[in-house]
C-alpha positions as CSV (number, residue, x, y, z in Angstrom):
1,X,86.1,107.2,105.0
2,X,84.4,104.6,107.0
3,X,84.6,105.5,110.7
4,X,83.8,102.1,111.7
5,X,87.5,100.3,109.3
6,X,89.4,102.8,112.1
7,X,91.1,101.7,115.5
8,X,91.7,104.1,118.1
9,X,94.5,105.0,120.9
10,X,92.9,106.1,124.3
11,X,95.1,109.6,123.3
12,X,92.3,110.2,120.2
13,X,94.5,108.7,117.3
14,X,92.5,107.6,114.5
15,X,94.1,104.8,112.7
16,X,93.8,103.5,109.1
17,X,95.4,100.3,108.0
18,X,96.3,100.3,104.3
19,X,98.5,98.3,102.3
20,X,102.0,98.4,104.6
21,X,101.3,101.6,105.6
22,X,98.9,103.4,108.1
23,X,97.5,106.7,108.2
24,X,97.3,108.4,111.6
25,X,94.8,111.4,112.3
26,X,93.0,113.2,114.9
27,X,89.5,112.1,115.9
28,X,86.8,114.1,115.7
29,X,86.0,113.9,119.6
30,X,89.3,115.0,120.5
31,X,88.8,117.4,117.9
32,X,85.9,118.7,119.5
33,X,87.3,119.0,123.1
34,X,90.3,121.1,121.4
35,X,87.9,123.6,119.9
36,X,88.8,124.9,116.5
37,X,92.1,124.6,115.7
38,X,94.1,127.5,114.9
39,X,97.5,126.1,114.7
40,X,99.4,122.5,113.8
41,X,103.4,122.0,114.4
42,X,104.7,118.7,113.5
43,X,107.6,117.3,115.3
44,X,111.1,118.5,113.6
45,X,113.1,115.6,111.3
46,X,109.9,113.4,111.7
47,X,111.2,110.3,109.5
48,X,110.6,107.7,112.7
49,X,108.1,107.4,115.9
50,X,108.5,105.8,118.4
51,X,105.2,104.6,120.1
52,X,103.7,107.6,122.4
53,X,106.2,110.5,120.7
54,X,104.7,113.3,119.7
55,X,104.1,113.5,116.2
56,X,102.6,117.1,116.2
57,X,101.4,119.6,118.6
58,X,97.9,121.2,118.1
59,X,96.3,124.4,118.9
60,X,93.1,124.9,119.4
61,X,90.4,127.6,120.7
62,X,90.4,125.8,124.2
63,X,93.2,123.7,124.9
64,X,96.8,123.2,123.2
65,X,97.3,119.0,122.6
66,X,100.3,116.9,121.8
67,X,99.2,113.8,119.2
68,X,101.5,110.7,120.0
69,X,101.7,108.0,117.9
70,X,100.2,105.0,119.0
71,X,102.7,103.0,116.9
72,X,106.9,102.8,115.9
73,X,107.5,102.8,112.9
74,X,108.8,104.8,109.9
75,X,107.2,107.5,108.5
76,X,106.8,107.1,104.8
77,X,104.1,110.6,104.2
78,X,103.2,114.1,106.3
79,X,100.6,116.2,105.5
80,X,102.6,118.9,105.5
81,X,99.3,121.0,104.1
82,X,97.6,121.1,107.5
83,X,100.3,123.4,108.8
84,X,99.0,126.3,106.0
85,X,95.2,124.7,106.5
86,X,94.1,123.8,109.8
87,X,91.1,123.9,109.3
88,X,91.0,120.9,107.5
89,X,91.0,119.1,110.7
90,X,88.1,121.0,111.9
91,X,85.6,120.0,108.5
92,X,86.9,116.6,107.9
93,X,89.2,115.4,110.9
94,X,89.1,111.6,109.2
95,X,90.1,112.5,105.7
96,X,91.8,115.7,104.4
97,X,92.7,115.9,107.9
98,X,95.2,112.9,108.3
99,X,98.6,113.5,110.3
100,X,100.9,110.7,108.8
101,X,102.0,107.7,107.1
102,X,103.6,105.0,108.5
103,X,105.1,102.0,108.1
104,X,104.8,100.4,111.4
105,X,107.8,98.6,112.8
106,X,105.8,96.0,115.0
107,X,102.4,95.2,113.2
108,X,101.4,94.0,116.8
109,X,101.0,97.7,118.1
110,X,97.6,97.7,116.3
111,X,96.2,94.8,118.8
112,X,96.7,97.7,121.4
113,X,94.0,99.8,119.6
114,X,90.6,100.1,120.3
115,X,87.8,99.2,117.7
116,X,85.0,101.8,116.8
117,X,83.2,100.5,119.4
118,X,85.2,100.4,122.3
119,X,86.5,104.1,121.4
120,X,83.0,105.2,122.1
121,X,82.6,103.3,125.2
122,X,85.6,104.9,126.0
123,X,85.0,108.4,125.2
124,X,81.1,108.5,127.2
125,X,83.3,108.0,130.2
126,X,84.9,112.0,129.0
């Protein structure tokens, strides 16, 4: 996956615009702060987010971390296979390593994301 077709939340959400659906994930700096992570939880009876919910809660070697979404919407897909393989989001945090699906309620939450660009601006201030 191309880093640079991903938009960002200042909370580390990697976002993936597909067809009507996006795919939400960790990115790899947040994945790096967290240390390796041990443990994922999603959120019980996760059909819907609401933007900034926590979709999942993620331990790591350092720090425990909630992922919000940085959109509403209904979720269509969760990879239910990082709860038996975390490690996944260690080796590849912007492919095998994807959170959810969704199928965003207001496509106008996107313009709140941050491009490649500005996500790394963002994060040398960390």
């Amino acid at each position: 996956m191309n880093e640079k077709d991903l938009l960002f939340s200042k909370d580390h959400v990697w976002v993936k615009k597909e067809k009507n659906t996006v795919v939400l994930g960790l990115s790899g700096f947040a994945q790096e702060l967290i240390g390796k992570i041990q443990n994922i939880e999603f959120t019980k009876n996760l059909s819907a987010v609401k933007k900034n919910s926590v979709i999942a809660v993620i331990e790591g070697q350092k720090s425990i971390f909630d992922i919000l979404s940085p959109i509403a919407g209904e979720v269509v897909e969760t990879n239910r296979d990082l709860t038996s393989n975390p490690d996944a989001l260690n080796s590849d945090p912007y492919g095998a390593g994807w959170f959810i699906k969704v199928e965003p309620g207001d496509p106008l939450d996107l313009n709140t994301l941050l491009s490649q660009e500005d996500y790394l601006s963002f994060t040398e201030d960390k």
